[in-house]
C-alpha positions as CSV (number, residue, x, y, z in Angstrom):
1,X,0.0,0.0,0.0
2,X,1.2,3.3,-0.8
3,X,1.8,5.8,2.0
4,X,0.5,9.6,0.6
5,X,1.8,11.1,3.5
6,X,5.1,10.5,5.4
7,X,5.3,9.8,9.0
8,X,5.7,13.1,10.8
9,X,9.3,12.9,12.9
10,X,8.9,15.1,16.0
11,X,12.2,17.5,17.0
12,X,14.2,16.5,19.4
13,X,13.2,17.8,22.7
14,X,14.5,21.0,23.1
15,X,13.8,23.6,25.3
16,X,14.1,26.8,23.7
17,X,10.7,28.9,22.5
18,X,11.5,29.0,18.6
19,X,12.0,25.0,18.5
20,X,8.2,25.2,19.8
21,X,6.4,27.4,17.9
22,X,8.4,25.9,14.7
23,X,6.8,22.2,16.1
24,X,3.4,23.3,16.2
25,X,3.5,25.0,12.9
26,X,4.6,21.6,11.5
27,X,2.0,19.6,13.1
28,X,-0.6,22.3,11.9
29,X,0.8,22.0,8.3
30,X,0.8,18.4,8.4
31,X,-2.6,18.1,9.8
32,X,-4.0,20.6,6.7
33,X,-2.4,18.5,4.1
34,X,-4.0,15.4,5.7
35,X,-7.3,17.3,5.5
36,X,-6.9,18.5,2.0
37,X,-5.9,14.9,0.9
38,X,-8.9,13.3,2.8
39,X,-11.6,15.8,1.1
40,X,-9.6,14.7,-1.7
41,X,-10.0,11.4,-1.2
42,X,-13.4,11.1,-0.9
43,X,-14.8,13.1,-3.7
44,X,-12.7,10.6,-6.6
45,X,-13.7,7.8,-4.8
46,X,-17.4,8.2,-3.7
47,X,-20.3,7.2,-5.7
48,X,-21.9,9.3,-7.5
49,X,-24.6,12.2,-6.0
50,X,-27.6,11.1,-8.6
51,X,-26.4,7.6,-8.9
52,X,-29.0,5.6,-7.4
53,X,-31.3,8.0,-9.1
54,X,-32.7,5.0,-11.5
55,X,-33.9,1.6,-9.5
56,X,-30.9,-1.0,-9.7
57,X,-31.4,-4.9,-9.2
58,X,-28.9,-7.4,-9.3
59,X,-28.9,-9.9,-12.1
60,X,-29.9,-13.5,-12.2
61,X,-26.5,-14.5,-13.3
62,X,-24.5,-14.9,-10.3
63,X,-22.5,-12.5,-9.9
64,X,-22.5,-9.3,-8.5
65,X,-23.3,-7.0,-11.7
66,X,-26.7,-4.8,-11.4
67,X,-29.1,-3.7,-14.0
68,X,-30.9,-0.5,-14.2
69,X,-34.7,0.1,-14.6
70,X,-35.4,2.4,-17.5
71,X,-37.1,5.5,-15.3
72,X,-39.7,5.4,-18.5
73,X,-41.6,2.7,-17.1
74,X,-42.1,5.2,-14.1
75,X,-45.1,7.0,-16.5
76,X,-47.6,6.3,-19.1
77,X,-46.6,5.2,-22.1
78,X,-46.0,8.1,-24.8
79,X,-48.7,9.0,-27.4
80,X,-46.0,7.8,-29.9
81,X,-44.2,4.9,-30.9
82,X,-40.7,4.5,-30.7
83,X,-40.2,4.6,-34.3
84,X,-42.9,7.6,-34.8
85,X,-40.5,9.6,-32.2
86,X,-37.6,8.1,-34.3
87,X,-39.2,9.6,-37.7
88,X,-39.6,13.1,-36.2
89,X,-42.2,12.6,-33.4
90,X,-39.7,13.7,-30.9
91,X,-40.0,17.0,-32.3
92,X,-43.9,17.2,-30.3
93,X,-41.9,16.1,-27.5
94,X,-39.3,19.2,-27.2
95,X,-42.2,21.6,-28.1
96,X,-44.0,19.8,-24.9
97,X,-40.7,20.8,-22.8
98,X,-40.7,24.4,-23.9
99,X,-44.0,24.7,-23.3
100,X,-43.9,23.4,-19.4
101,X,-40.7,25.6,-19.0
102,X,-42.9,28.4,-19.8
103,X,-46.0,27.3,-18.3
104,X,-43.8,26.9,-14.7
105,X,-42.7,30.3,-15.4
106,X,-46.0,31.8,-15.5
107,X,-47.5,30.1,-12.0
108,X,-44.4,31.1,-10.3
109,X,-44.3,34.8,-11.1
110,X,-47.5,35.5,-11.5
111,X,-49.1,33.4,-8.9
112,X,-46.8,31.7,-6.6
113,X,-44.6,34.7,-5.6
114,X,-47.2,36.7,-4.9
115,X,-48.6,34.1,-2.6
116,X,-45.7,33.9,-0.5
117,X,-45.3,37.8,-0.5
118,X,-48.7,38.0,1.2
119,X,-48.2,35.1,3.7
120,X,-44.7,36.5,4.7
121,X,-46.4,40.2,5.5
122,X,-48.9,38.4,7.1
123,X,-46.7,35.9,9.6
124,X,-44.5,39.1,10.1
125,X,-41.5,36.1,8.5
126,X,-38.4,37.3,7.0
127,X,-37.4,37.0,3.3
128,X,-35.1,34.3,4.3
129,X,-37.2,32.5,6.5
130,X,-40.2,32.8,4.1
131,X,-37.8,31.0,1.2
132,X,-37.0,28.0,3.6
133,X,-40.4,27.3,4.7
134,X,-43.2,28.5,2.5
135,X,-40.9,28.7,-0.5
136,X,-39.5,25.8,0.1
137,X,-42.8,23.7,0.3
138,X,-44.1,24.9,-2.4
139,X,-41.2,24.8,-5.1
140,X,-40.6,21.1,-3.5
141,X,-43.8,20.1,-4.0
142,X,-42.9,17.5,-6.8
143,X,-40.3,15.7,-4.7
144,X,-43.4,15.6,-2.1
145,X,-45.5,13.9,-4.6
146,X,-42.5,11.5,-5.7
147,X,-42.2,10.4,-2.4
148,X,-45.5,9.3,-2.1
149,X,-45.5,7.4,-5.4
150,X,-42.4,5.6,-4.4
151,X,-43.9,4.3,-1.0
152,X,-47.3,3.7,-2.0
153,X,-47.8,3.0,-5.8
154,X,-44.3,1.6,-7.5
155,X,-42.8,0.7,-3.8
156,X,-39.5,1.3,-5.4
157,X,-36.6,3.5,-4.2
158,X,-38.0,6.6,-6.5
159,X,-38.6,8.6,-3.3
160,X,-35.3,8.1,-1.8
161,X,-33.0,8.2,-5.0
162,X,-35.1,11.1,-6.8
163,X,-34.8,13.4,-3.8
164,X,-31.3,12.4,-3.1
165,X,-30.3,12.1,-6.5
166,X,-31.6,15.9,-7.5
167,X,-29.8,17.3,-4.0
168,X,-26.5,17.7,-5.3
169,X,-28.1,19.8,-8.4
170,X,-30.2,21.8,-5.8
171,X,-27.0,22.9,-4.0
172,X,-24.3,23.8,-7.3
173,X,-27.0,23.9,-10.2
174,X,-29.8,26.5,-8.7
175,X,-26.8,28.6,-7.5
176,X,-25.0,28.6,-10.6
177,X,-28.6,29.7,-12.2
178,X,-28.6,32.5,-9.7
179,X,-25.4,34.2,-9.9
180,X,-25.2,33.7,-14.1
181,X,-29.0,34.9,-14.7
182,X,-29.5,37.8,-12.3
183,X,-28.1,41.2,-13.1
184,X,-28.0,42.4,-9.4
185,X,-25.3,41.8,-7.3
186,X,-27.3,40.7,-3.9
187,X,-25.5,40.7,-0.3
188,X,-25.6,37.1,1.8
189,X,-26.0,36.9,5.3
190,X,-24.0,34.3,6.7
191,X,-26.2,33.3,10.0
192,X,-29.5,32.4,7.2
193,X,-26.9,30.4,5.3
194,X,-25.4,28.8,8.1
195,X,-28.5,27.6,10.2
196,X,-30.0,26.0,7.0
197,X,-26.8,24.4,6.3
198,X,-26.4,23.1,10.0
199,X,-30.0,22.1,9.4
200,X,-29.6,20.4,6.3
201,X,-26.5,18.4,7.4
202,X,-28.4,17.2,10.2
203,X,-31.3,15.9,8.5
204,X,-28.9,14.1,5.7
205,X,-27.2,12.1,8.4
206,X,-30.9,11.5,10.1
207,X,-31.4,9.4,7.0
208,X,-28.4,8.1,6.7
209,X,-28.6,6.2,10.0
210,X,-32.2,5.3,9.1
211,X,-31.4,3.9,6.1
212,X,-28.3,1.6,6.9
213,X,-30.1,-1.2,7.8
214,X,-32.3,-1.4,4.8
215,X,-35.7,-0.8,7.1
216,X,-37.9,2.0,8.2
217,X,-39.9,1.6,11.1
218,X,-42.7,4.0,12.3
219,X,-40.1,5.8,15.2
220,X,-37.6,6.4,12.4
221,X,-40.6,8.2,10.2
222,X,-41.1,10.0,13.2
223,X,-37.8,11.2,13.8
224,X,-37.5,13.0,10.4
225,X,-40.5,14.7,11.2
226,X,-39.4,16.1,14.9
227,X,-36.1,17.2,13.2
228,X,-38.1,19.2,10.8
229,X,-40.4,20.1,13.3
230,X,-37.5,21.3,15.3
231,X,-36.3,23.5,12.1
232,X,-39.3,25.4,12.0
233,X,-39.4,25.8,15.8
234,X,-35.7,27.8,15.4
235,X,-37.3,29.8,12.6
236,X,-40.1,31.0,14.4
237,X,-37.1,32.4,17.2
238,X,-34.8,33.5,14.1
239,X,-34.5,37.0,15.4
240,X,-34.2,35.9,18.8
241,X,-31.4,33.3,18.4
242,X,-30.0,35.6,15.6
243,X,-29.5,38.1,18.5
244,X,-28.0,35.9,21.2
245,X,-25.4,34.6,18.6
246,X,-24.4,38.1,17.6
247,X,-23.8,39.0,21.0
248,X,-21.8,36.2,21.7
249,X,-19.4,35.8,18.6
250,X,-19.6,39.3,16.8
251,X,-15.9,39.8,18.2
252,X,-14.8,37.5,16.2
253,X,-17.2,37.4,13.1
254,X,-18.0,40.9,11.8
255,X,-20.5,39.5,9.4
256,X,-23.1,38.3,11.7
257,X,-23.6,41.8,12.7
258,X,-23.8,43.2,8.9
259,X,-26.0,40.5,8.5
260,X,-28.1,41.9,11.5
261,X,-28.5,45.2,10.1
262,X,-29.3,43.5,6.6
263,X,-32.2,41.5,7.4
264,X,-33.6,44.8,9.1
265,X,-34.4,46.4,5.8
266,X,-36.6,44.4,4.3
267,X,-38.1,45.3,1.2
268,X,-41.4,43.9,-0.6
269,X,-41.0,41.4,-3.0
270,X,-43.5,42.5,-5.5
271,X,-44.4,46.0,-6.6
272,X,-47.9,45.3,-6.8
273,X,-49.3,46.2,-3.9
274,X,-50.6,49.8,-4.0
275,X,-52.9,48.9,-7.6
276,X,-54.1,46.1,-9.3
277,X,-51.7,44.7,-12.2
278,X,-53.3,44.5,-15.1
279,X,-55.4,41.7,-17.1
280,X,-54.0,38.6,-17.9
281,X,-55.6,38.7,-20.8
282,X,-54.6,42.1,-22.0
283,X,-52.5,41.7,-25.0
284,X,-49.0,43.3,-25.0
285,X,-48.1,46.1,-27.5
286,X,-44.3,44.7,-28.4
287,X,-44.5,42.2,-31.1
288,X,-42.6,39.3,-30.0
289,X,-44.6,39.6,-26.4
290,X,-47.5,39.4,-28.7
291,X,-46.2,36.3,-29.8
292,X,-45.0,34.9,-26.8
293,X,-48.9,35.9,-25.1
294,X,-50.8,33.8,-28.2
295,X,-48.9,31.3,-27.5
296,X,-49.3,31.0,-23.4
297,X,-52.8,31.9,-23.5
298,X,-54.2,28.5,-22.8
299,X,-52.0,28.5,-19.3
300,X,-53.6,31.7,-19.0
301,X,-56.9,30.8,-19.4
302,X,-56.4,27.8,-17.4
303,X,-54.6,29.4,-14.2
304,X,-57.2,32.3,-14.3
305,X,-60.5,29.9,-14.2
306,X,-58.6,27.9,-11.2
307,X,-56.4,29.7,-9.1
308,X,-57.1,33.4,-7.3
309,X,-54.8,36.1,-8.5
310,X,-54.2,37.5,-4.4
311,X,-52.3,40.2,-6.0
312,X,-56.0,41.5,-6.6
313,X,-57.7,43.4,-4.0
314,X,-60.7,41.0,-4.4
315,X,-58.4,37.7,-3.7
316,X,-56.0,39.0,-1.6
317,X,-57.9,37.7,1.3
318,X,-57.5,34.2,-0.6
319,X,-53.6,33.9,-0.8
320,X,-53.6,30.4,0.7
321,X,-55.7,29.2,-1.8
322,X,-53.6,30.7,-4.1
323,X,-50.5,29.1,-2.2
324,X,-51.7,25.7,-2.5
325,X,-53.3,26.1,-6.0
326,X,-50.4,27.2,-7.8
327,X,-48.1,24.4,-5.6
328,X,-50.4,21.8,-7.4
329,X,-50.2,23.1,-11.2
330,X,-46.5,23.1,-10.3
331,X,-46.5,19.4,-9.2
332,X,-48.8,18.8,-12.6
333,X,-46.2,21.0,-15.0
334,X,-43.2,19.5,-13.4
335,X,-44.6,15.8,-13.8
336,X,-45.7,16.5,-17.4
337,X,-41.9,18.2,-18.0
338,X,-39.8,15.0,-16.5
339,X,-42.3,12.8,-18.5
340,X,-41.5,14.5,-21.7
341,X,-37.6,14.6,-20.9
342,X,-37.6,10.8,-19.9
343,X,-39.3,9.9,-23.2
344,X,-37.1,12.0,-25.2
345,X,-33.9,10.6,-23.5
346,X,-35.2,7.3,-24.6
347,X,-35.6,8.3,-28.1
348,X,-32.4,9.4,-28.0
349,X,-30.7,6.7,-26.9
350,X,-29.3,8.7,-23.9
351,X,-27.4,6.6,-21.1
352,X,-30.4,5.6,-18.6
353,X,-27.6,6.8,-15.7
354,X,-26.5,10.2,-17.9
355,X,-30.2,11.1,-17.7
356,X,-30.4,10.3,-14.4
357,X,-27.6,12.5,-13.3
358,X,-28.6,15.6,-15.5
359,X,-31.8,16.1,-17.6
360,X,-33.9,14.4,-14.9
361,X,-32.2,15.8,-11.8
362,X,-32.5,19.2,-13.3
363,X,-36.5,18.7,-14.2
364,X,-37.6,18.0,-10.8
365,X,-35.8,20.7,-9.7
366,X,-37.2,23.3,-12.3
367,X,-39.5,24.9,-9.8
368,X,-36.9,25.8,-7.3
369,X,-34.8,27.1,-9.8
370,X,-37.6,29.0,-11.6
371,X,-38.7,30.7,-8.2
372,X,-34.6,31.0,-7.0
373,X,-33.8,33.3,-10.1
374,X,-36.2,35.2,-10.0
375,X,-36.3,36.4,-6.5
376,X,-32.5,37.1,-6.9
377,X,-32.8,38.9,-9.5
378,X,-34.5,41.5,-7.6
379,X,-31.9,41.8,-5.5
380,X,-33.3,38.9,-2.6
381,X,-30.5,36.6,-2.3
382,X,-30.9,35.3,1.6
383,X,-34.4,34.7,-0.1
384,X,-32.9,32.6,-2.5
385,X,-30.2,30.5,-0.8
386,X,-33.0,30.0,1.7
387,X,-34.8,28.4,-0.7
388,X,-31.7,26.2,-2.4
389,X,-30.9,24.6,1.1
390,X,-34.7,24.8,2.5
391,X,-35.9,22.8,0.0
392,X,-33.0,20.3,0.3
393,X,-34.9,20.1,4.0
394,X,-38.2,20.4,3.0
395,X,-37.2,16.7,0.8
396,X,-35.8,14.9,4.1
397,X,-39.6,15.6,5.4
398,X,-41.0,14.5,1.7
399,X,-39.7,11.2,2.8
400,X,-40.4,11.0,6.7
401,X,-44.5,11.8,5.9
402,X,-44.9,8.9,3.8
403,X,-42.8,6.8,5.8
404,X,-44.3,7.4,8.8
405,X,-48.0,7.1,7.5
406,X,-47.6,3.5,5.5
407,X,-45.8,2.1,8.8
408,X,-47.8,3.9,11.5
409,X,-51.0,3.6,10.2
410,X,-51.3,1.2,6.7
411,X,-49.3,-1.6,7.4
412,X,-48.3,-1.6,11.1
413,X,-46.7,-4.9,11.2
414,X,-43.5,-4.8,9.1
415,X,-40.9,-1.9,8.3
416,X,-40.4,-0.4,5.1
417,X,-38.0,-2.3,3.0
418,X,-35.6,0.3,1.5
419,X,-32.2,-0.3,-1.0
420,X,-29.6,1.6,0.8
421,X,-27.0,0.4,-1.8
422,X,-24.8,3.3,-2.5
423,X,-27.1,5.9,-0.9
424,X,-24.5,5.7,2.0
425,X,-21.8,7.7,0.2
426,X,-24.5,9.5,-1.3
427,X,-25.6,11.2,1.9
428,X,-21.5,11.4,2.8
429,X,-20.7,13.6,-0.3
430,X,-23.6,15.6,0.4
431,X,-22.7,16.6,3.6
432,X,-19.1,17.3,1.8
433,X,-20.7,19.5,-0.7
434,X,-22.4,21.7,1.7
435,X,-18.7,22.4,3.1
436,X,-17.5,23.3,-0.5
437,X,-20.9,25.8,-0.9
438,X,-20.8,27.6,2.0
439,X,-16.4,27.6,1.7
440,X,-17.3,29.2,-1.8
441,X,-19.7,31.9,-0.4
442,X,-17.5,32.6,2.2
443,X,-14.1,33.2,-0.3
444,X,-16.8,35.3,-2.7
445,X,-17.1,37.9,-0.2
446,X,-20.5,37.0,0.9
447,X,-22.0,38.1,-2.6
448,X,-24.3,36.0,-5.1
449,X,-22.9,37.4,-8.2
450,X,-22.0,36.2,-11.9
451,X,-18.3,35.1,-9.8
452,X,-20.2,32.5,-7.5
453,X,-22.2,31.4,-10.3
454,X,-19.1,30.5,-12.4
455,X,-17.9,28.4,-9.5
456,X,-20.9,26.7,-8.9
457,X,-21.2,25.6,-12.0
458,X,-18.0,24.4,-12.5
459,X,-18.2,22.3,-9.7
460,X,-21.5,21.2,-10.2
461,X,-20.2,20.1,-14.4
462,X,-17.1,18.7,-12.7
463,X,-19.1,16.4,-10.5
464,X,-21.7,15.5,-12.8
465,X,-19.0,15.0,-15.1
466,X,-16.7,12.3,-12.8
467,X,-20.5,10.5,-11.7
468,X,-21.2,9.8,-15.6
469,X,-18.5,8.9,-16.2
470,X,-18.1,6.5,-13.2
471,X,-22.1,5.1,-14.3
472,X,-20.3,4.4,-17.7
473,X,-18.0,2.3,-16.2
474,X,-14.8,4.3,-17.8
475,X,-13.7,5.5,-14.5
476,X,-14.3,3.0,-11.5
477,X,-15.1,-0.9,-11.0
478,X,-18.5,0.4,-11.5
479,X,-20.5,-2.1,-14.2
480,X,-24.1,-1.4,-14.3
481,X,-26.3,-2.5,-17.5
482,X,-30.1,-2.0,-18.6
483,X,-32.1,-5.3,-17.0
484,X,-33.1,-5.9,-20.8
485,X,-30.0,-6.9,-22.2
């Protein structure tokens, strides 16, 4: 075995000052380098974040080698046939795509937003509060709904591998979106960031001890829930604990008292509130608007007949209808969108694990990422990195509710059987890439700008890059196949 780092020789014993100090400089390089080499370490060598994103069984053939489930047998078959997508089909299939990209874009700015402006002013939250919890919920709605399928209709690891399997996208991707799409430069606090990240790192290893023996039991449900519960109970004292942290390490960390003074301006979300906007279904003047209006009208029409528009003084009363309305057309849009993209990854003959780790980790995550960039670009960044690691949370309680409901209440007498293969490092680099975000933050000066977006993509296309590559088998001992061949 190769030793990477030599055995440290201590000095002879001497008793002069300078042979001291020079010791414990050596020991604190060493120790460092050990550090740097162990972070290192792990990220070559773990699996990767999205890779049990697609079901794996082992095959009947005696070995050890596993097969992966095509995620299109997840959904309805497609209204074409292979060969018709084959003969230029798939063309209805990326005009479908476009169309949900615009459709989420719609219910999240016109609709959604607005919602969580109103339920903000009215709980007295934060911005940054507001975009872990309310925020949060509703842009993670999907993941909520995939949980529940995977528990209770295909029994599968779906809930489990989608939510963890997306997480590493939610952390680099969304960010990346942030700083590279948003014109305004926005100022982070570093206690928001912090307490979600803390809160986030918890809940990962939560379900990494509950899922290491391969069973859920009704407790372990449960104790996802109080640790969520518990998150929410430290928002509701934000201020409070924001305060008695200040006090006590200010001296040492000027930016918990900038951030102090930042959160104390806050500043609507919307300019909407003195007038009504107008009609939905007033035609623009600009041409290509004009075009661009035709062509959304039927999402229009159909969000108009079924969810309030609170930023009306008639509805405004109604904003948690609104909440939960537009929450649902955003589960529908993103289900339709990740449908589509599954389908047209098929057609195209696209690695089942490629689209595992990109096209489909990206789709469920569309709603946060739609709701992310556009609070940041009006200058609410706490409000958005809320939202990138709240929703990260929100998911950890996505799989405690139906965990706890199918072995509390449905089926009392046996646990919930769960593959933990792999999803052991998975939950380990996560925890190490919530280091390398809030390290990044930190170096950027505390800014979300097009800088930090740069590096968060980079590192989210270099670890997407090293996980395909390692589903592929050209990296790794890794040697997964599809279960038909």
């Amino acid at each position: 075995m190769i030793q990477l780092i030599p055995p440290f020789h201590p000095f002879p014993k001497q008793h002069t000052a300078v042979r001291a100090e020079m010791q414990a400089e050596g020991g604190q390089r060493w120790a460092r380098r050990a550090l740097l080499l162990a972070i290192l370490w792990a990220t070559a060598h773990l699996p990767p974040p999205g890779a049990s994103l697609l079901q794996r069984v082992p095959r009947a053939t005696g070995n050890s080698t596993q097969c992966v489930i095509s995620p299109s047998l997840e959904f309805p078959e497609g209204f074409f046939t292979k060969q018709e997508r084959t003969d230029g089909g798939i063309v209805i299939y990326f005009l479908i795509i476009l169309y949900m990209f615009v459709a989420l874009s719609i219910v999240c700015d016109e609709y959604f937003l607005p919602s969580l402006e109103i339920i903000s002013e009215s709980l007295g939250l934060s911005q940054d509060v507001a975009g872990a919890t309310f925020m949060a919920a509703g842009s993670s709605a999907p993941e909520l709904v995939t949980a529940f399928l995977g528990v209770f209709i295909t029994k599968g690891d779906i809930g489990i591998s989608t939510i963890l399997g997306s997480a590493m996208y939610n952390l680099f991707g969304i960010c990346a979106a942030c700083g590279l799409l948003s014109n305004v430069v926005s100022t982070l606090s570093c206690w928001p960031l912090f307490r979600d990240c803390a809160a986030y790192a918890i809940s990962v290893a939560a379900v990494l001890g509950i899922i290491f023996d391969n069973q859920v039991y009704w407790y372990e449900g449960t104790l996802l829930l109080l640790i969520y519960g518990l998150y929410i109970l430290v928002l509701c004292f934000d201020i409070k604990i924001n305060q008695y942290i200040i006090k006590k390490f200010s001296p040492c960390c000027t930016c918990l008292a900038e951030a102090m003074e930042e959160r104390s301006e806050q500043q609507p979300l919307m300019g909407w509130e003195d007038e009504d906007p107008p009609s939905v279904f007033n035609m623009p003047e600009a041409d290509l608007k004009r075009i661009f209006w035709v062509l959304s009208l039927p999402i229009i029409t159909l969000l108009f007949l079924t969810t309030p528009d609170c930023r009306r003084k008639f509805w405004k009363n109604y904003f948690m209808i609104t909440f939960f309305m537009s929450a649902l057309w955003i589960s529908a849009f993103t289900y339709i969108l990740v449908w589509m993209v599954t389908i047209t990854g098929e057609t195209l003959e696209i690695p089942d694990t490629v689209m595992g780790l990109t096209l489909l980790a990206a789709g469920t995550s569309l709603p946060d990422t739609i709701t992310s960039v556009l609070v940041a670009r009006k200058g609410k960044g706490d409000m958005a990195m809320s939202n990138i690691v709240g929703s990260n949370v929100f998911d950890m309680l996505c799989l405690g509710v139906p965990w706890f409901i199918k072995t509390a209440f449905i089926n009392t007498s046996a646990p919930v059987e769960v593959n933990s293969r792999g999803l052991t490092y998975i939950t380990i680099s996560l925890n190490i890439s919530i280091i390398f975000l809030f390290s990044a933050v930190h170096f950027n000066g505390w800014k979300l700008d097009r800088k930090l977006g740069v590096v968060c993509l980079l590192l989210y296309l270099g670890i997407a890059t090293l996980s395909v590559l390692y589903e592929l088998g050209v990296i790794g001992n890794n040697k997964i196949r599809g279960c038909g061949g």
